[in-house]
PDB file with SEQRES, HELIX, SHEET and CRYST1 records, atoms N, CA, C and O in Angstrom:
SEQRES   1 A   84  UNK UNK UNK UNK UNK UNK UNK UNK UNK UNK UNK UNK UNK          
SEQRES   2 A   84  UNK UNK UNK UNK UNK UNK UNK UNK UNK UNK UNK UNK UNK          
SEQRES   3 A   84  UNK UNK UNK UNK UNK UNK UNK UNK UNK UNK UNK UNK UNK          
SEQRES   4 A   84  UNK UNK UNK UNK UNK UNK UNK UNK UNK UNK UNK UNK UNK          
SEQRES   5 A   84  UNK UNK UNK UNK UNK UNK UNK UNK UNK UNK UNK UNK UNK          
SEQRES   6 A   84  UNK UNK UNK UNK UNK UNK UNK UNK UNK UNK UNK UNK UNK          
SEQRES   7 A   84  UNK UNK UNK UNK UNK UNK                                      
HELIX    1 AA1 UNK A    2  UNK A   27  1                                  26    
HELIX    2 AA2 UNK A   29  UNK A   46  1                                  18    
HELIX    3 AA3 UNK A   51  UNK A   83  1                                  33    
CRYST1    1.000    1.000    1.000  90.00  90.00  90.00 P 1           1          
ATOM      1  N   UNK A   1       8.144  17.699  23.239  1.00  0.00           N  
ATOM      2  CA  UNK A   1       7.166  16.845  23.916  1.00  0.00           C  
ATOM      3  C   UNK A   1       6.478  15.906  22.917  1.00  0.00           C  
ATOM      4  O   UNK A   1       6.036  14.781  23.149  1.00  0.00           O  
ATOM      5  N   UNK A   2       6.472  16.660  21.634  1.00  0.00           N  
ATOM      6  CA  UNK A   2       5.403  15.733  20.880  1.00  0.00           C  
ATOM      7  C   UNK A   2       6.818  14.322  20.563  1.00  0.00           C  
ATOM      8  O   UNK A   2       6.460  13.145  20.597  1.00  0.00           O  
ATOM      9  N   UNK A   3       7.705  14.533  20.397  1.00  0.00           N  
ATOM     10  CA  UNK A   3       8.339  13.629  19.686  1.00  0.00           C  
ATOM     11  C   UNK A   3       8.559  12.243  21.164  1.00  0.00           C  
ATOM     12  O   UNK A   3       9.074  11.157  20.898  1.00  0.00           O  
ATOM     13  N   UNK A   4       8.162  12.524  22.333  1.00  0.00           N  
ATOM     14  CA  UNK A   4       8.055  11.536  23.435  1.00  0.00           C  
ATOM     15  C   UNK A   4       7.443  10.095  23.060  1.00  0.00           C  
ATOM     16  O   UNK A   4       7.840   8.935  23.170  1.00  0.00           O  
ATOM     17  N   UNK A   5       5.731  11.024  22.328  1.00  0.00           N  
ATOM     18  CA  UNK A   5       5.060  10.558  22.019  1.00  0.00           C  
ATOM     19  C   UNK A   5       4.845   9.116  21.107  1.00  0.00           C  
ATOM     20  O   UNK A   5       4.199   8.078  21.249  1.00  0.00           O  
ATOM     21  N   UNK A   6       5.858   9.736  20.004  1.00  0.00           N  
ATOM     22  CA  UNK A   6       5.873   8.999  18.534  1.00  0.00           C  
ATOM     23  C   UNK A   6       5.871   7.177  19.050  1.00  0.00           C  
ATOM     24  O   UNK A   6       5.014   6.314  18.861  1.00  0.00           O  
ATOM     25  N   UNK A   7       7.388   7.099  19.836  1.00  0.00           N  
ATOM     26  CA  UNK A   7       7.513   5.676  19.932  1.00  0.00           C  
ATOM     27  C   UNK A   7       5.924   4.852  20.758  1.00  0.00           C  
ATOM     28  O   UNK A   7       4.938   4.165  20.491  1.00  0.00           O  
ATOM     29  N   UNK A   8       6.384   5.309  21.489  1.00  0.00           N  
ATOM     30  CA  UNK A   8       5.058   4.751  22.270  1.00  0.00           C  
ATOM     31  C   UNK A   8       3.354   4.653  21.602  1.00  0.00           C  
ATOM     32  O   UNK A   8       2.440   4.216  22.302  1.00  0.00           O  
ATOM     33  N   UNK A   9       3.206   4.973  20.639  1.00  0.00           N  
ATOM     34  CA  UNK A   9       2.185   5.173  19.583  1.00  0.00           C  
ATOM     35  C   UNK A   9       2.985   4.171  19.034  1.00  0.00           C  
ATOM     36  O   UNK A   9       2.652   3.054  19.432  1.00  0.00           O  
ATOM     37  N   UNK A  10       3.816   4.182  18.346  1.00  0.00           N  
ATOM     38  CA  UNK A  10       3.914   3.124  17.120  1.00  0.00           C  
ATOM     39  C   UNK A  10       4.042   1.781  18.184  1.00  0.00           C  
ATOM     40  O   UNK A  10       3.907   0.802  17.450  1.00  0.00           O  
ATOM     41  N   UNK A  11       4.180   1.456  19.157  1.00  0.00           N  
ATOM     42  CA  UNK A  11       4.202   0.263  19.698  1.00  0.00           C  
ATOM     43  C   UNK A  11       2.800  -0.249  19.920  1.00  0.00           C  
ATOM     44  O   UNK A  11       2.368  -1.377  19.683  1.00  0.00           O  
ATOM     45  N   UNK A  12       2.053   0.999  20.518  1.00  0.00           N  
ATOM     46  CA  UNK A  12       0.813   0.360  20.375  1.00  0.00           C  
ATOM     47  C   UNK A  12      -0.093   0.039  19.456  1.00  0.00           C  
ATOM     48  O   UNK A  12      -1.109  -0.651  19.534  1.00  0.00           O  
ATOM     49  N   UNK A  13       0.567   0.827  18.265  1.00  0.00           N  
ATOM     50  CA  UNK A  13      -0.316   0.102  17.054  1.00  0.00           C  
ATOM     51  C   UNK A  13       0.182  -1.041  16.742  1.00  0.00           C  
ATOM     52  O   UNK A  13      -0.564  -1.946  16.368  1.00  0.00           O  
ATOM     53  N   UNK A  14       1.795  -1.245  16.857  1.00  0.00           N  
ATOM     54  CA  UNK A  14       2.338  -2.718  16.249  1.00  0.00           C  
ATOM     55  C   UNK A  14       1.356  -4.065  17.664  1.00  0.00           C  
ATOM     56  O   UNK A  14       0.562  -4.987  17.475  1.00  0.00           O  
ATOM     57  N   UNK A  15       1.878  -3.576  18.735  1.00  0.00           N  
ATOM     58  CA  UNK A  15       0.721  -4.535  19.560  1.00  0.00           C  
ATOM     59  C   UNK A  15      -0.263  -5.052  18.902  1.00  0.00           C  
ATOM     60  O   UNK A  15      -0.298  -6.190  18.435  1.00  0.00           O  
ATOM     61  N   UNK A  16      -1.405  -3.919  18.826  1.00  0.00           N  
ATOM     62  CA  UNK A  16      -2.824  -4.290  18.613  1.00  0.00           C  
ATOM     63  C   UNK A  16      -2.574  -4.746  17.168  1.00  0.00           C  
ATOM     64  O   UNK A  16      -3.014  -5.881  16.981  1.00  0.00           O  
ATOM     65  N   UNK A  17      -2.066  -4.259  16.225  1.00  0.00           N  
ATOM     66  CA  UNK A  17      -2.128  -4.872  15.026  1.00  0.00           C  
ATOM     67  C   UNK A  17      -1.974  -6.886  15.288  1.00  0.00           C  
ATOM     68  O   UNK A  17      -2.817  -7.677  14.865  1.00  0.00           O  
ATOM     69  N   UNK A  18      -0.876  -7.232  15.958  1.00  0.00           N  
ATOM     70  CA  UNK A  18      -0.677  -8.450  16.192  1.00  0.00           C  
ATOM     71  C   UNK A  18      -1.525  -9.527  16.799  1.00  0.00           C  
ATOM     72  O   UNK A  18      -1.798 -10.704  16.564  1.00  0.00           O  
ATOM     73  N   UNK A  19      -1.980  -8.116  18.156  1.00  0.00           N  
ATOM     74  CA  UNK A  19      -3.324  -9.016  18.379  1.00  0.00           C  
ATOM     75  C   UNK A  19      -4.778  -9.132  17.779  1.00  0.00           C  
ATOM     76  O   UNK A  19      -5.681  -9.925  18.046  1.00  0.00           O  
ATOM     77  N   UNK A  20      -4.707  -7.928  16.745  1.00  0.00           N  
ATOM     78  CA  UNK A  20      -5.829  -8.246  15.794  1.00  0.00           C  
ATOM     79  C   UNK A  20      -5.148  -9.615  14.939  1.00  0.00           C  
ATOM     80  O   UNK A  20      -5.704 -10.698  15.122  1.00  0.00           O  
ATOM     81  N   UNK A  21      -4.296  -9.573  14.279  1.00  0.00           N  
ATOM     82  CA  UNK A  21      -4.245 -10.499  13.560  1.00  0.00           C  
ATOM     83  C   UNK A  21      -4.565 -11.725  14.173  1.00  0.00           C  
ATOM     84  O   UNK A  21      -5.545 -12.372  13.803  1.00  0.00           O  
ATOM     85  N   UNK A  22      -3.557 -12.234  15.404  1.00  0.00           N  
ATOM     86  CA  UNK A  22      -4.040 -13.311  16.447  1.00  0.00           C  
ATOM     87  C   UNK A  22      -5.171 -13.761  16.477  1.00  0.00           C  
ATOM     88  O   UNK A  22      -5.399 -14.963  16.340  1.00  0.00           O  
ATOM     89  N   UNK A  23      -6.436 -12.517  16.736  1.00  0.00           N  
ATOM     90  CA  UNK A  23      -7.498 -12.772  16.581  1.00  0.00           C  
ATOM     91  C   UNK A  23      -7.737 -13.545  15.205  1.00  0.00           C  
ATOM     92  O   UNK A  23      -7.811 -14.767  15.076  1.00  0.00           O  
ATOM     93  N   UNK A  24      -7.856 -12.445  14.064  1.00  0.00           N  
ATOM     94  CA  UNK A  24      -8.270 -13.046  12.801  1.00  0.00           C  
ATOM     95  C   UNK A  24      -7.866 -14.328  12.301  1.00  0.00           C  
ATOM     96  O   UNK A  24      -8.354 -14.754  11.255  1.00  0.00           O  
ATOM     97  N   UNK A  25      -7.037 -14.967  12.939  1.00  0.00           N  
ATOM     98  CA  UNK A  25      -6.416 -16.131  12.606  1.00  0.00           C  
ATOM     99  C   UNK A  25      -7.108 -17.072  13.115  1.00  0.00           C  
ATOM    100  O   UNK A  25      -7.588 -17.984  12.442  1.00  0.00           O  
ATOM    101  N   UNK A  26      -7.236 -16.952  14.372  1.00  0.00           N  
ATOM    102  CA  UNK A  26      -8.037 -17.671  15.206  1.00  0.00           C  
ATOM    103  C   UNK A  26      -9.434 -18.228  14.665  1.00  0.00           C  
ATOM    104  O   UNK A  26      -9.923 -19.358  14.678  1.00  0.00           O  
ATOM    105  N   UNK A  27     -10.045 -16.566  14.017  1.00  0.00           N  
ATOM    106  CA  UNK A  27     -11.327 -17.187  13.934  1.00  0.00           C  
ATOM    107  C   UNK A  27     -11.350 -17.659  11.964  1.00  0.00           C  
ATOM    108  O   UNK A  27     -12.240 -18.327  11.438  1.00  0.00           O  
ATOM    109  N   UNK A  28     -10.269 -17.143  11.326  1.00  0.00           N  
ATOM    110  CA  UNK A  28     -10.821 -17.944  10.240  1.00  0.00           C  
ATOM    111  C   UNK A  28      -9.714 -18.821   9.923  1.00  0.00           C  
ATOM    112  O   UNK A  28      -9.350 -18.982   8.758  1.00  0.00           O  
ATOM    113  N   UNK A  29      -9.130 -19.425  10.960  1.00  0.00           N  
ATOM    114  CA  UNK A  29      -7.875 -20.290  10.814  1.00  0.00           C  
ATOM    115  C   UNK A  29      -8.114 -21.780   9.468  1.00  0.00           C  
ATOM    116  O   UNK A  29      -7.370 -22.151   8.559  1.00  0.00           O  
ATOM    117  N   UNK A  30      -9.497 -22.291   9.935  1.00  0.00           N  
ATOM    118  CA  UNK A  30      -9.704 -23.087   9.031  1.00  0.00           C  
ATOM    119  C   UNK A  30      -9.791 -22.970   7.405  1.00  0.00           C  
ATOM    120  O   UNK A  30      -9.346 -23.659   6.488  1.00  0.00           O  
ATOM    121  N   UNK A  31     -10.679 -21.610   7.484  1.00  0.00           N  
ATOM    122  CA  UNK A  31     -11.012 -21.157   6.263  1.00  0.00           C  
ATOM    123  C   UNK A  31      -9.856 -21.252   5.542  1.00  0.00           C  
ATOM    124  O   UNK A  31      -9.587 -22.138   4.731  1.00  0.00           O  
ATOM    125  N   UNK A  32      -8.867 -19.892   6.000  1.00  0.00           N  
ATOM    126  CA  UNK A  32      -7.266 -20.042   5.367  1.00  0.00           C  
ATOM    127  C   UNK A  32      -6.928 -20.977   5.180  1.00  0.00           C  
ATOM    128  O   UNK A  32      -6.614 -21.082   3.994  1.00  0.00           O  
ATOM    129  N   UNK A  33      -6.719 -22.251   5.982  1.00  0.00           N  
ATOM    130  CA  UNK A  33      -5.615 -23.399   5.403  1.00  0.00           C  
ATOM    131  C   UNK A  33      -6.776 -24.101   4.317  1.00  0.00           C  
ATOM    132  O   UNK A  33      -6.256 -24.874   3.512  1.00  0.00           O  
ATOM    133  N   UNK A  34      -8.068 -23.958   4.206  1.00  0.00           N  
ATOM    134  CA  UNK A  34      -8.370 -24.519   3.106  1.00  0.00           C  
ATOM    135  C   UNK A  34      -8.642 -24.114   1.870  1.00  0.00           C  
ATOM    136  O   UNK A  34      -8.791 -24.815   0.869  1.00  0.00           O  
ATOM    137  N   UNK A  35      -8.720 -22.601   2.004  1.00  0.00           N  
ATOM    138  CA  UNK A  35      -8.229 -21.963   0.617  1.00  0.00           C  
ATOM    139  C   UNK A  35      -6.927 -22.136   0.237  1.00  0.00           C  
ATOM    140  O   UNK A  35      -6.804 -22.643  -0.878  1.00  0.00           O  
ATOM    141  N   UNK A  36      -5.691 -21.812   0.951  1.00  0.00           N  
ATOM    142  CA  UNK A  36      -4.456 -22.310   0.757  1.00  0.00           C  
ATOM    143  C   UNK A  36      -4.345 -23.805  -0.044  1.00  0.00           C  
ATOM    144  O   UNK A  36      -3.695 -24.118  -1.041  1.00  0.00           O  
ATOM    145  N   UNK A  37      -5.055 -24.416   0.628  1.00  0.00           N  
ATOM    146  CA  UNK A  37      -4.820 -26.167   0.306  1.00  0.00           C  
ATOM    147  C   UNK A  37      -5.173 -26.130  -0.892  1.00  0.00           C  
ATOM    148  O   UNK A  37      -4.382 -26.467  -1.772  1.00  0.00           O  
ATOM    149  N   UNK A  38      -6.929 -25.550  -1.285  1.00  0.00           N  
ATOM    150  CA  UNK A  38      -7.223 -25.396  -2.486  1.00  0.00           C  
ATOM    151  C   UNK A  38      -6.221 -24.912  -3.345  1.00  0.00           C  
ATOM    152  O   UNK A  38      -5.569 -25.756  -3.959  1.00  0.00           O  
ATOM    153  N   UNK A  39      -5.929 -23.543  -3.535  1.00  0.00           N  
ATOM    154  CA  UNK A  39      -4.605 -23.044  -4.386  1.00  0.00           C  
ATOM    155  C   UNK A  39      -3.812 -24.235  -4.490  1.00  0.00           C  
ATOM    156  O   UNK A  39      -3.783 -24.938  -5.500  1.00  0.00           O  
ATOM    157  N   UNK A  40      -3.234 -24.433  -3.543  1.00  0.00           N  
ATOM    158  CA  UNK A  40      -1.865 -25.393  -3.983  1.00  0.00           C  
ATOM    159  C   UNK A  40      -2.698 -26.322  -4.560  1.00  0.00           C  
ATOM    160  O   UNK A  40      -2.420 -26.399  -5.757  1.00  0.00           O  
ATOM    161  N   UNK A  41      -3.743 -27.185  -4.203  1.00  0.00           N  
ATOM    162  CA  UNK A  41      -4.315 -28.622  -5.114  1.00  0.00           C  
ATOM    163  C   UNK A  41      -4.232 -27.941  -6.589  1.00  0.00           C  
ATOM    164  O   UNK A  41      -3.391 -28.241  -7.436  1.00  0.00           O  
ATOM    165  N   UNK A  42      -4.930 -27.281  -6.691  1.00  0.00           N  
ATOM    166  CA  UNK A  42      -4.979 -26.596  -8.093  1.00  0.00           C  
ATOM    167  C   UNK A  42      -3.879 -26.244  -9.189  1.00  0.00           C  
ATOM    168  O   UNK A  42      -3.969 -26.294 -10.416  1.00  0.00           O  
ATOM    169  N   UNK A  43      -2.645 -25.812  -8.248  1.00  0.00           N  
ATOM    170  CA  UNK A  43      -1.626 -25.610  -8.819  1.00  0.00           C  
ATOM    171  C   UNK A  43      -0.889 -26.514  -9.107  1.00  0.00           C  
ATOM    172  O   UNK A  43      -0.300 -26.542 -10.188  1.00  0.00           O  
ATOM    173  N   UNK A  44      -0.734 -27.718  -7.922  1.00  0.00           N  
ATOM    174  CA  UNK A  44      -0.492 -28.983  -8.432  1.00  0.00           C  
ATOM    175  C   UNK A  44      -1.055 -29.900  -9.894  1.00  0.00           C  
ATOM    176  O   UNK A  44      -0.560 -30.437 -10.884  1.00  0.00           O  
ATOM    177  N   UNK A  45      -2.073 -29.724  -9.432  1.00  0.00           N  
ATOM    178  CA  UNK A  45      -2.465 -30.380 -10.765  1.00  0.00           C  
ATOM    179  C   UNK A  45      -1.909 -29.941 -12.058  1.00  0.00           C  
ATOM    180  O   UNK A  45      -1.433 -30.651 -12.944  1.00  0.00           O  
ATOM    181  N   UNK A  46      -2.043 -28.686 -12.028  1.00  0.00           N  
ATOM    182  CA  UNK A  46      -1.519 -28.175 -13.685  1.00  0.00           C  
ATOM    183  C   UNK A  46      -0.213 -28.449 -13.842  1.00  0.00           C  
ATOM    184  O   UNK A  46       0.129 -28.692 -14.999  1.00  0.00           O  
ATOM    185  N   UNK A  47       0.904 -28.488 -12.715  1.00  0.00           N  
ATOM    186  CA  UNK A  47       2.083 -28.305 -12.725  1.00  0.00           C  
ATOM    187  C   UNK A  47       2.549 -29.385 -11.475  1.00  0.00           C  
ATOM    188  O   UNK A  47       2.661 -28.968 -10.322  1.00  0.00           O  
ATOM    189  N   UNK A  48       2.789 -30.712 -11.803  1.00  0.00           N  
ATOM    190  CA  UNK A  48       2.617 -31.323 -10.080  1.00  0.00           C  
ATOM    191  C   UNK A  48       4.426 -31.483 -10.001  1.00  0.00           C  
ATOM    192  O   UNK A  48       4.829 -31.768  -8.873  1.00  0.00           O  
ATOM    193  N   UNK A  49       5.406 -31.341 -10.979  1.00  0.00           N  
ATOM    194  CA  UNK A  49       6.510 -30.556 -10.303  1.00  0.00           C  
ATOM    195  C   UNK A  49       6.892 -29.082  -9.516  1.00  0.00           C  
ATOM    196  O   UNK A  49       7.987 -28.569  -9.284  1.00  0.00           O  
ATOM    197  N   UNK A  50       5.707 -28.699  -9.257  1.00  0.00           N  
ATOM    198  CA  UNK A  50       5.823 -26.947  -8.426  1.00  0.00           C  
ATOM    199  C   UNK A  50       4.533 -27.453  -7.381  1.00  0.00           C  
ATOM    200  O   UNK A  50       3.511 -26.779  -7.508  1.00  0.00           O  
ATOM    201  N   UNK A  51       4.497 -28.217  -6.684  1.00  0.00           N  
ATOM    202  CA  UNK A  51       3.112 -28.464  -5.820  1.00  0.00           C  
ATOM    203  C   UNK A  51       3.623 -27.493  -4.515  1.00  0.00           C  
ATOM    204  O   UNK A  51       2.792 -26.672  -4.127  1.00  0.00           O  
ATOM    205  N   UNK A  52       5.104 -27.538  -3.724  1.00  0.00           N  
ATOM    206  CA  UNK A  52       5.508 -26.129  -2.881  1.00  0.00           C  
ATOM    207  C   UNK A  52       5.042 -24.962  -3.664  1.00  0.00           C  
ATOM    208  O   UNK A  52       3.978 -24.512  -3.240  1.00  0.00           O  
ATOM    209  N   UNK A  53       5.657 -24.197  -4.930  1.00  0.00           N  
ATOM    210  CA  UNK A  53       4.892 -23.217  -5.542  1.00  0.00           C  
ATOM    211  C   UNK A  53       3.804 -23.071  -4.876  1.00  0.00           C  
ATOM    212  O   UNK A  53       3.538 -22.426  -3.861  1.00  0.00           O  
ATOM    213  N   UNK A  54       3.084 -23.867  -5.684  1.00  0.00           N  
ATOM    214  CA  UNK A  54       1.381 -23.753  -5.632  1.00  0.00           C  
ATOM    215  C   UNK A  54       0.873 -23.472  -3.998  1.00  0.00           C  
ATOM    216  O   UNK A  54       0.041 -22.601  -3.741  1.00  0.00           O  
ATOM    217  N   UNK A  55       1.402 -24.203  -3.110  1.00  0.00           N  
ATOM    218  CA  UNK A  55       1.081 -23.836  -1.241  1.00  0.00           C  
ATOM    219  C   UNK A  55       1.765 -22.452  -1.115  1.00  0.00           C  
ATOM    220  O   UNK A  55       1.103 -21.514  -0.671  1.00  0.00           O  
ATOM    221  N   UNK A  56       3.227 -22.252  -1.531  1.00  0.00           N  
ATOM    222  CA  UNK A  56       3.773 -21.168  -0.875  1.00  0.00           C  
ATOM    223  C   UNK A  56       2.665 -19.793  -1.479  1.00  0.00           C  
ATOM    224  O   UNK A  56       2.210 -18.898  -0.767  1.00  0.00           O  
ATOM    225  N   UNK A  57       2.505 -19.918  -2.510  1.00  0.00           N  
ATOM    226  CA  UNK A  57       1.966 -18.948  -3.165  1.00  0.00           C  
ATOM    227  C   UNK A  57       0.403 -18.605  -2.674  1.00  0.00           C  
ATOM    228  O   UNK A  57      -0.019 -17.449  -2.665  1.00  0.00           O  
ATOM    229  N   UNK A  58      -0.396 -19.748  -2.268  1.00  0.00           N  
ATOM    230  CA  UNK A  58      -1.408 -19.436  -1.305  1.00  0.00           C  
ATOM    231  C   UNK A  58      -1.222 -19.029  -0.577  1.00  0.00           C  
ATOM    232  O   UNK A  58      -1.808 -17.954  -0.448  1.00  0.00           O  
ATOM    233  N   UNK A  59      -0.527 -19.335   0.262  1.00  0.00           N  
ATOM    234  CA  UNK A  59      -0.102 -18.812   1.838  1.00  0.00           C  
ATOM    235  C   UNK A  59       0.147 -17.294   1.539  1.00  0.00           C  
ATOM    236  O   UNK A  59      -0.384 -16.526   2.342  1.00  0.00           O  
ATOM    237  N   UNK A  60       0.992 -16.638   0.342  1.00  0.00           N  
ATOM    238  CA  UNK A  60       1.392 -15.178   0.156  1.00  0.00           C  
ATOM    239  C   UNK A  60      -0.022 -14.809  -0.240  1.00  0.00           C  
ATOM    240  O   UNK A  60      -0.376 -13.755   0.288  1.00  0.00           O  
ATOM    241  N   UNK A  61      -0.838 -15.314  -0.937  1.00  0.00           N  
ATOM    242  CA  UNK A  61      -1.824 -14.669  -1.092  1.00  0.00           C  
ATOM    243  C   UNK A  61      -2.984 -13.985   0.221  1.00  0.00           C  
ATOM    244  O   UNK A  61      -3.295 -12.883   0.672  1.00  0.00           O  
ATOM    245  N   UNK A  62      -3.309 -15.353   0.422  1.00  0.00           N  
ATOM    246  CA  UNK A  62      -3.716 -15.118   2.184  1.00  0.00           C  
ATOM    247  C   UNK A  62      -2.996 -13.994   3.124  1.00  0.00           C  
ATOM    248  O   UNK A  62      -3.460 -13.120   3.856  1.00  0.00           O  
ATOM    249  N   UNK A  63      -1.718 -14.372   2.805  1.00  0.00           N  
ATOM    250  CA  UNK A  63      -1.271 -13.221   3.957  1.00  0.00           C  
ATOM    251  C   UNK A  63      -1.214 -11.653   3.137  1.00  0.00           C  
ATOM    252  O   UNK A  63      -0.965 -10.657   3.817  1.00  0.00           O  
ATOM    253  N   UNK A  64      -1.371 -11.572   2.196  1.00  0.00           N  
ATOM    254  CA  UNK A  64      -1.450 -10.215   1.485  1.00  0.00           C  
ATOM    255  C   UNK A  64      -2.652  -9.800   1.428  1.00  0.00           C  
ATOM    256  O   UNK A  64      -2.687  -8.623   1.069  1.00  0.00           O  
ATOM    257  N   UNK A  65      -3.957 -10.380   1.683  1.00  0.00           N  
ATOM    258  CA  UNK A  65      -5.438 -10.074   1.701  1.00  0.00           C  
ATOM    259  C   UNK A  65      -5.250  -9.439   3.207  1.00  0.00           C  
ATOM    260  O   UNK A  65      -5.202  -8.223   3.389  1.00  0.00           O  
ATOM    261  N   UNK A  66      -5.135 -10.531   4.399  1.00  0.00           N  
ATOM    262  CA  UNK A  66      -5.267 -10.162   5.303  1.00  0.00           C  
ATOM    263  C   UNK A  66      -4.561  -8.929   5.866  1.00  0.00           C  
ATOM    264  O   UNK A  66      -5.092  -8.486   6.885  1.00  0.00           O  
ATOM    265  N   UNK A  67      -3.390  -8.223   5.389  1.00  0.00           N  
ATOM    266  CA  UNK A  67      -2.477  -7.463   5.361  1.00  0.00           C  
ATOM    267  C   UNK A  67      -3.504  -5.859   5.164  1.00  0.00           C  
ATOM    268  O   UNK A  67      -3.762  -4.906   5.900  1.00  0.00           O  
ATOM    269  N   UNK A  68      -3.891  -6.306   3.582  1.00  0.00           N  
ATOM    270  CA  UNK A  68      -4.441  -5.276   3.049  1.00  0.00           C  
ATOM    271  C   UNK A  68      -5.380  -4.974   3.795  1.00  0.00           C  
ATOM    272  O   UNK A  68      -5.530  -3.755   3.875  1.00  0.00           O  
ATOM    273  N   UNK A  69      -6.339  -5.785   4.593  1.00  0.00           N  
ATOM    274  CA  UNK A  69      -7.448  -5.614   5.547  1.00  0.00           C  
ATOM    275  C   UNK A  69      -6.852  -4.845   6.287  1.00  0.00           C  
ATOM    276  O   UNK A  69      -7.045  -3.705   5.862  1.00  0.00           O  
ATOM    277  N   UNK A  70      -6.151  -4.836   7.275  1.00  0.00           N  
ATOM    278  CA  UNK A  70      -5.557  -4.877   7.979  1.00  0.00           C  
ATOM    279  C   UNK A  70      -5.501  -3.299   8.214  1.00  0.00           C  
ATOM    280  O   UNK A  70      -6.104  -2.737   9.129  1.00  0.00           O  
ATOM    281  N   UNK A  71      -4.587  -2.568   7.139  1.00  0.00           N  
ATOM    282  CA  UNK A  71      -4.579  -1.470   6.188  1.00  0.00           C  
ATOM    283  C   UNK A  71      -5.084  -0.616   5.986  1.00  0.00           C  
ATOM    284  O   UNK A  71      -4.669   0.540   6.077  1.00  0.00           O  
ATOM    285  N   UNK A  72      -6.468  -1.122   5.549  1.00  0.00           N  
ATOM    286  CA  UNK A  72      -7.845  -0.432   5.434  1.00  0.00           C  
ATOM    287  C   UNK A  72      -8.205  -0.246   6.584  1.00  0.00           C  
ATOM    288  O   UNK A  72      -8.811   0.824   6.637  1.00  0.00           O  
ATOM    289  N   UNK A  73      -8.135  -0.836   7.742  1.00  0.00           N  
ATOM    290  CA  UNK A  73      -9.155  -0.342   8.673  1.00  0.00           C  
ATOM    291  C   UNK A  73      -8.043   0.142   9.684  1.00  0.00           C  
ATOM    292  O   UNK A  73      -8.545   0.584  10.718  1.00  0.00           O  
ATOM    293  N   UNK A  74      -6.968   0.166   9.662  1.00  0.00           N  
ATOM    294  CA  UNK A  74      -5.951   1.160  10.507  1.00  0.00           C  
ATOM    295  C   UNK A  74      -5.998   2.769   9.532  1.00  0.00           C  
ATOM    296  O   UNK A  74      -5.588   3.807  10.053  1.00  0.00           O  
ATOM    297  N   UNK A  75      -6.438   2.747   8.392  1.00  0.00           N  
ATOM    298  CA  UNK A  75      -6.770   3.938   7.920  1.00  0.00           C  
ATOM    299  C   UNK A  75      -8.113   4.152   7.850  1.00  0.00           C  
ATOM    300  O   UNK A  75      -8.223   5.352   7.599  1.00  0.00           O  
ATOM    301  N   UNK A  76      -9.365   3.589   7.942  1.00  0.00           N  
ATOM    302  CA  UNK A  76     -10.347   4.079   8.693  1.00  0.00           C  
ATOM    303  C   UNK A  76     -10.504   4.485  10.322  1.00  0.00           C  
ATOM    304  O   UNK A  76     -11.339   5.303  10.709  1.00  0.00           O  
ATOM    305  N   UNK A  77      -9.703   3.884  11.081  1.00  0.00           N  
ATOM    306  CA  UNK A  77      -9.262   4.294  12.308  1.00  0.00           C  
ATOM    307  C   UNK A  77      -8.801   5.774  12.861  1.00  0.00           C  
ATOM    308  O   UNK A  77      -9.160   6.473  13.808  1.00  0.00           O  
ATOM    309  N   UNK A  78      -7.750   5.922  11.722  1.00  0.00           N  
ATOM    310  CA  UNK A  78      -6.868   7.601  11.593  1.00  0.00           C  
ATOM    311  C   UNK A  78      -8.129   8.158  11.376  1.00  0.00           C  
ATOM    312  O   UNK A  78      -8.413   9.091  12.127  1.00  0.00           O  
ATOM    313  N   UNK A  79      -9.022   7.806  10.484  1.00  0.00           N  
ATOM    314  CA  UNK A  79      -9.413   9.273   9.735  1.00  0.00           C  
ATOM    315  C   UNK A  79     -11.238   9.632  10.940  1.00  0.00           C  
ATOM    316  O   UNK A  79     -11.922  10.654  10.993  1.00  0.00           O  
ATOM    317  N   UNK A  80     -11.396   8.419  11.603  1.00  0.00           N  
ATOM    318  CA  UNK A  80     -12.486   8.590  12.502  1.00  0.00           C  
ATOM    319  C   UNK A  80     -11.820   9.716  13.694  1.00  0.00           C  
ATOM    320  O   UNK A  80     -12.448  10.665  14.163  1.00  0.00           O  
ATOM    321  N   UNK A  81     -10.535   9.379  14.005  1.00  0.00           N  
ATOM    322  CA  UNK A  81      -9.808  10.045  15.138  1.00  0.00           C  
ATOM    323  C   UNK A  81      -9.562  11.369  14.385  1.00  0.00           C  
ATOM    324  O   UNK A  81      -9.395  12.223  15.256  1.00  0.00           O  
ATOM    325  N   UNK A  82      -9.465  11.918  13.180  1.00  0.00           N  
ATOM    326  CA  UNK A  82      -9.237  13.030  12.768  1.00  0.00           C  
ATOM    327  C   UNK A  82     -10.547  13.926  12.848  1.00  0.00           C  
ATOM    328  O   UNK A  82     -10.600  15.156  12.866  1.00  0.00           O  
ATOM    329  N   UNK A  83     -11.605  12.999  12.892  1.00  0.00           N  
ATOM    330  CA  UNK A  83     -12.740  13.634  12.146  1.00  0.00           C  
ATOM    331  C   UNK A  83     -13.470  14.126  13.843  1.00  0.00           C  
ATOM    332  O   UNK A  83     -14.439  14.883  13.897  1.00  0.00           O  
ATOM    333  N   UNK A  84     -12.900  13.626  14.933  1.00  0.00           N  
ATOM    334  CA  UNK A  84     -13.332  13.685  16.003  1.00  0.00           C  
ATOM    335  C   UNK A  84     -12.323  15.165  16.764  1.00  0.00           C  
ATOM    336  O   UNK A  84     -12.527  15.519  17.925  1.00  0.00           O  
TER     337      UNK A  84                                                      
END                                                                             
């Protein structure tokens, strides 16, 4: 019985994970593309043959913060539901 369970749990975390992100995008959509922009301006300058570099590499950064968030509070989540 327990193993019924498993899939249907991991779908609903992949869901909500997506629509959290959806969310988070939404609301700091601007912020991101202008830290991004920043990085890449920056990287351009030092190096203005790698100016893709410099964007792609914002963009990984951004998406590896938000990731890690992400992370953290799906494991503060587990451990509230454990503690209950």
């Amino acid at each position: 019985m327990n193993n019924e369970n498993k899939p249907q749990v991991i779908t609903i975390t992949l869901t909500g994970a997506v629509k959290d992100i959806k969310v988070f995008l939404g609301n700091h959509i601007k912020g991101i593309i202008f830290s991004t922009w920043l990085v890449g301006l920056g990287y351009s300058l030092n190096y203005p043959s790698k100016l893709l570099t410099g964007v792609v590499g914002g963009l990984l950064g951004v998406g590896l913060v938000v990731m890690a968030e992400k992370i953290n509070q799906y494991f503060k989540a587990r451990k509230v539901n454990k503690n209950n």
